[in-house]
C-alpha positions, 0 to 999 in steps of 0.5 A, a space after each residue: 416297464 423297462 428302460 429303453 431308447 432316448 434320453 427323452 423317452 427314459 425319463 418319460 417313463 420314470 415319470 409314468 411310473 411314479 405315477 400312482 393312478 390314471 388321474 395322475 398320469 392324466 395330469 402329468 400329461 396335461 402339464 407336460 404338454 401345456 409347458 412343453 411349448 415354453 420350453 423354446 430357445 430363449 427360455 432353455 438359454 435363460 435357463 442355462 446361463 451361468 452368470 446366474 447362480 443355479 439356486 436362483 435358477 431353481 428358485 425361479 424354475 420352482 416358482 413358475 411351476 407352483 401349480 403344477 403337480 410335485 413329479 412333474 416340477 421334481 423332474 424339471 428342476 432334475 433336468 435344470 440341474 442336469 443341464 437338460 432343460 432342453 429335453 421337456 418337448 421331448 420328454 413331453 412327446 414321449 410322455 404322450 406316446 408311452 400313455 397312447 400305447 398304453 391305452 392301444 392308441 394309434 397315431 395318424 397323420 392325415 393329408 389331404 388336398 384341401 383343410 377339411 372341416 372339423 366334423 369331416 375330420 370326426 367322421 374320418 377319424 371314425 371310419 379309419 379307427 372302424 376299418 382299422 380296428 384301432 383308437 386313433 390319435 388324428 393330426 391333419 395337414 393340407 398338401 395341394 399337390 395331393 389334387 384330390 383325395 387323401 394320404 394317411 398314415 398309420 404307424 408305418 402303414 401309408 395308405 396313398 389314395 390321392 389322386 397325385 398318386 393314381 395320376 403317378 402310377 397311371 404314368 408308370 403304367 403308361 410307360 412299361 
């Protein structure tokens, strides 16, 4: 695969390729996105300070990644001795959208006026992947001003059908 984009997105794919099966690729995603939160302002300035020797930063680094697979603490302890500590969200995010498109996962950012229970959110997910022809990757916000209805977006195809939307073209309309 070649080497393209962002920083971020260029060592998440040096990563999937080192990678010698899906069960790997599996459990580098699991790491990627259980440390990646750890990885916040505090911990990255911790990381980075230069009054303490970057052999007992890697030292340190080493021993809180112990159970994680050997690539994944490999590349961590690349990006503290590059000073790029800071990318691991990134590279995370990255990580799990190279293995999405992989498989012909599509991501979803749904909307609606109102938090919809987990079983409406399945039954959802399922019409869209069924209408769309695509495996989806769902995430869910709440937007009262939406009144009714709901929004989703699909790649760069938004679907609109919430009733603040209807309400917006019907004044349009009203207006010409």
């Amino acid at each position: 695969m070649p080497l393209s984009g962002s920083a971020a997105r260029r060592y998440a794919e040096a990563l999937l390729a080192l990678a010698p099966d899906e069960r790997a690729v599996l459990e580098f995603r699991a790491s990627l996105e259980k440390l990646s939160p750890v990885f916040d302002r505090v911990t990255v300035a911790g990381l980075r300070d230069p009054s303490v020797p970057m052999r007992q930063r890697v030292e340190a680094l080493s021993s809180a990644l112990a159970g994680e697979p050997t690539p994944v603490r490999s590349l961590l302890v690349l990006l503290l001795e590059k000073d790029r500590i800071a990318l691991v969200p990134q590279i995370a995010l990255a990580f799990g959208d190279l293995v999405d498109r992989r498989e012909g996962i599509a991501k979803a950012r749904i909307t609606t006026a109102v938090p919809l229970e987990v079983n409406e959110q399945k039954e959802l997910v399922r019409r869209l992947e069924e209408t769309s022809g695509q495996k989806l990757r769902a995430t869910f916000a709440v937007d009262p001003t939406l009144i009714g209805g709901a929004k989703v977006q699909i790649g760069d195809h938004l679907i609109d059908s919430s009733v603040h939307a209807k309400l917006t073209a019907l004044g349009r309309e009203l207006a010409s």
